[in-house]
Structures are given as structure tokens and as C-alpha cells.
N, C-alpha and C positions, 0 to 999 in steps of 0.2 A: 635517467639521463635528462637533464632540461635542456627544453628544445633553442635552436635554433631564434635570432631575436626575429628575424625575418621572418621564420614561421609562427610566430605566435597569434592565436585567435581566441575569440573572448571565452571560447572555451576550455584554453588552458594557461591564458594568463595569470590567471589568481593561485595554482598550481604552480607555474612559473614564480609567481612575487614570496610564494610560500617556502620555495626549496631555498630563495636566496635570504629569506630570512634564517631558514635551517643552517644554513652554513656558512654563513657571512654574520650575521647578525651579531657575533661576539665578537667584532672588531671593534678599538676606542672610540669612543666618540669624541674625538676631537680635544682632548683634556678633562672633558667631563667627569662627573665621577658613575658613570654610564655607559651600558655598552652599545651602540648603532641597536641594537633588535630592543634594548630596557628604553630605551629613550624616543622611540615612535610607538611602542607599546604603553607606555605610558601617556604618550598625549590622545590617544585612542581612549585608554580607560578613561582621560580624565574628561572627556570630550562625551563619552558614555555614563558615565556616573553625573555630569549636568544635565541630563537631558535632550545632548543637543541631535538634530537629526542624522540617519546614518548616511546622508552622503557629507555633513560632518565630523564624523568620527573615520571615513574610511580616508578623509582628506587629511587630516590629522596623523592618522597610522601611516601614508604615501609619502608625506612630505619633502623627507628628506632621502627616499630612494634612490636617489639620483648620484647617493654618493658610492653608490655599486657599479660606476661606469662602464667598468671592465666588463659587467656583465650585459648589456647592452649593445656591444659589438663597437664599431667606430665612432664617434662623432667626431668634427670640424669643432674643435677649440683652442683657444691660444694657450700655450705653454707660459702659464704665469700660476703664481702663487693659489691665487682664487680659482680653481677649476670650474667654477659657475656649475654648480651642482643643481642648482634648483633647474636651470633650462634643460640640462641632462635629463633630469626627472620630468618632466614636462613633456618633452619629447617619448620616452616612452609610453607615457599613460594616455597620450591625447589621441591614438588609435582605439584605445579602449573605453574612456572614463570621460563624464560628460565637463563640460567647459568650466564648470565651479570648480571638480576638483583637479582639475589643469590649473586653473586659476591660481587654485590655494598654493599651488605645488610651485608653479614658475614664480610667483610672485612674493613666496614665506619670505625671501632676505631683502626686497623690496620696503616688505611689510615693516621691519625695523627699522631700515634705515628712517623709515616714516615715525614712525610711535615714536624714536628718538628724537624727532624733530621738533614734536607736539606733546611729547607727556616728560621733561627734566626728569619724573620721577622715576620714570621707565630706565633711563639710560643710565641713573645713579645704582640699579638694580642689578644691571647685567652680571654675569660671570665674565671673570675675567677671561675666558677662551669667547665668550659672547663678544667682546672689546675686543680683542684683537682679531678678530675674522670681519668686526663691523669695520676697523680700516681696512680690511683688504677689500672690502665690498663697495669703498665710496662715504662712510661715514655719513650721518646724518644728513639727511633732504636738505635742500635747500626752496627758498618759497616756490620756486615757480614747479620744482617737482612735486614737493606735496601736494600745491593746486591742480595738477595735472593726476596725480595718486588717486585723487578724492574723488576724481571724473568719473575711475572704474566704476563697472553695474554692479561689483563682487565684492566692493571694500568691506564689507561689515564683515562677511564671510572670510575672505583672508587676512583682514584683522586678527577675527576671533581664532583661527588656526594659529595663526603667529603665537598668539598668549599660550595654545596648550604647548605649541614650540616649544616656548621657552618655562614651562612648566613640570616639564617631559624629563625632569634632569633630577631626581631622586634617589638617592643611593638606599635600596634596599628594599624601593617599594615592590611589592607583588602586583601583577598584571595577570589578567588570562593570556593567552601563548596566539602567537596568530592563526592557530585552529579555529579561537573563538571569534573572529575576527572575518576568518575566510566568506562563509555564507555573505556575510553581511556584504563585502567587497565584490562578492558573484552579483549578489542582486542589483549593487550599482551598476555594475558593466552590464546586464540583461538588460536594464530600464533602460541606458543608453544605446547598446548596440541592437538589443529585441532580443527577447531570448530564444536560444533554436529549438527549433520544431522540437517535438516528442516523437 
């Protein structure tokens, strides 16, 4: 039985993040040709096979949690199109998980609107489910927002999570399962919350 959102502690969160990929995880991904659990599994692996650190890859595998609302209990959202999935996700994890990957989490659709702003090449690239979620999000920065984007202490960091984002979208590729994952996601929450006693 998973607990309670209200009761969750950094000792059975990753427990928690783990059954809801068990059972949820094979819902569509939004038109993708991916399922919600293939498609943060995948920007993990790819995120792990660059080398990059693990509270990189555990930011990556997170990102997009937030589109598990339901299991999160209430929040205060408007009833429109765009669920604002990413502050959903954000919201869960910042009891647990240190401010980078809050960051990467609250800021992933941020992060496009951005790169579209600044890289033509980018926005020629997207999927077509990627285009039409970027207009319900506000479509491409305008100057005065990129200049304020670039302020962030995190940018490279959720930059770089944005690209496994949209990287994440592979029909057929093999991933390890979020077993292999789990550890690595305990030890971020320890480093940030302290780990308990023995």
C-alpha cells in the first residue's frame, strides 16, 4: 500500500516514487512513441551512459513526475489545458531532493521555451507533440525572459536535463528498470535530507 503524500519521509520516498512507476509508468506519453516510465527511464540512462553526475541522472529520471498528480494528493491549479506539470513535480520533490534537482524539475518546460528562443535549430527539431504542448506553455522566450532564464545559478544544469528530456523519446530502446535507479535516488535524498541514523 503507498503511503500517504503527507506521510512521506526520505525514508520511504523513493519506495513511494518506485510503486508509482510500477503502476503508472505505462500510461502514453503524451503522443510520444513512449510510455511515461520508457521515456524518464530513458533520459536517466542517457544521462548515465554520458557520464554525467548522479544527481544528474536522478534529475533527469524526476523530471517529468509531476504528471502523476493524482498521486500527490491536492494541489491549487487552474483548470486549463496545461496542467503545469512540472510545479506539480517540483512540489513533491523539494521536501526531499536538493534545490538542483527541484530546479531541473520545476524549470524542464521553462527550459524549452528558452533553447527555442536561442537555438532555430532546436525548435526545427521538436516533435510534433513537443510543438504543441510548447504553445500551451507560452511558446518561445521572449528577450527580456531569456535575459532573466540566464540569471538562474542552475542554467547549464537544467539546460542539460531539458536535452535528455527531449532525448528520452525512443521507441524500442532498452533501459535498466527503476530498481537500477532506486539506490542512486536514495543517496541523493540522504546527501540532502542526512541520512538516518543506523
Amino acid at each position: 500500500m503507498k503511503p500517504d503524500y503527507e506521510n512521506l519521509t526520505s525514508e520511504n520516498i523513493v519506495a513511494f516514487i518506485g510503486d508509482i512507476f510500477e503502476r503508472r509508468g505505462g500510461e502514453e506519453y503524451l503522443g510520444e512513441p513512449v510510455t511515461m516510465a520508457e521515456h524518464m527511464l530513458q533520459g536517466a540512462c542517457l544521462a548515465e551512459q554520458q557520464g554525467e553526475a548522479e544527481i544528474i541522472v536522478v534529475a533527469a529520471l524526476l523530471h517529468d513526475i509531476g504528471h502523476f498528480t493524482s498521486e500527490f494528493g491536492t494541489f491549487s491549479m487552474e483548470d486549463t489545458k496545461d496542467k503545469h506539470h512540472e510545479e506539480a513535480g517540483a512540489k513533491v520533490l523539494e521536501r526531499f531532493f536538493p534545490g538542483l534537482v527541484v530546479d531541473c524539475v520545476r524549470l524542464h518546460v521553462a527550459a524549452k521555451r528558452y533553447i527555442c528562443a536561442t537555438d532555430p535549430r532546436y525548435l526545427s527539431e521538436l516533435s510534433a507533440a513537443s510543438i504543441h504542448s510548447l504553445k500551451l506553455q507560452g511558446g518561445p522566450m521572449n528577450p527580456a525572459e531569456v535575459e532573466e532564464f540566464e540569471r538562474h545559478p542552475n542554467v547549464k544544469e537544467i539546460v542539460k536535463v531539458r536535452y535528455l528530456d527531449d532525448a528520452g523519446k525512443i521507441a524500442g530502446m532498452r533501459t535498466p528498470g527503476f530498481a537500477h535507479y532506486a539506490p542512486m535516488v536514495q543517496r541523493v535524498v540522504d546527501a540532502h535530507c542526512g541520512a538516518p541514523a543506523a
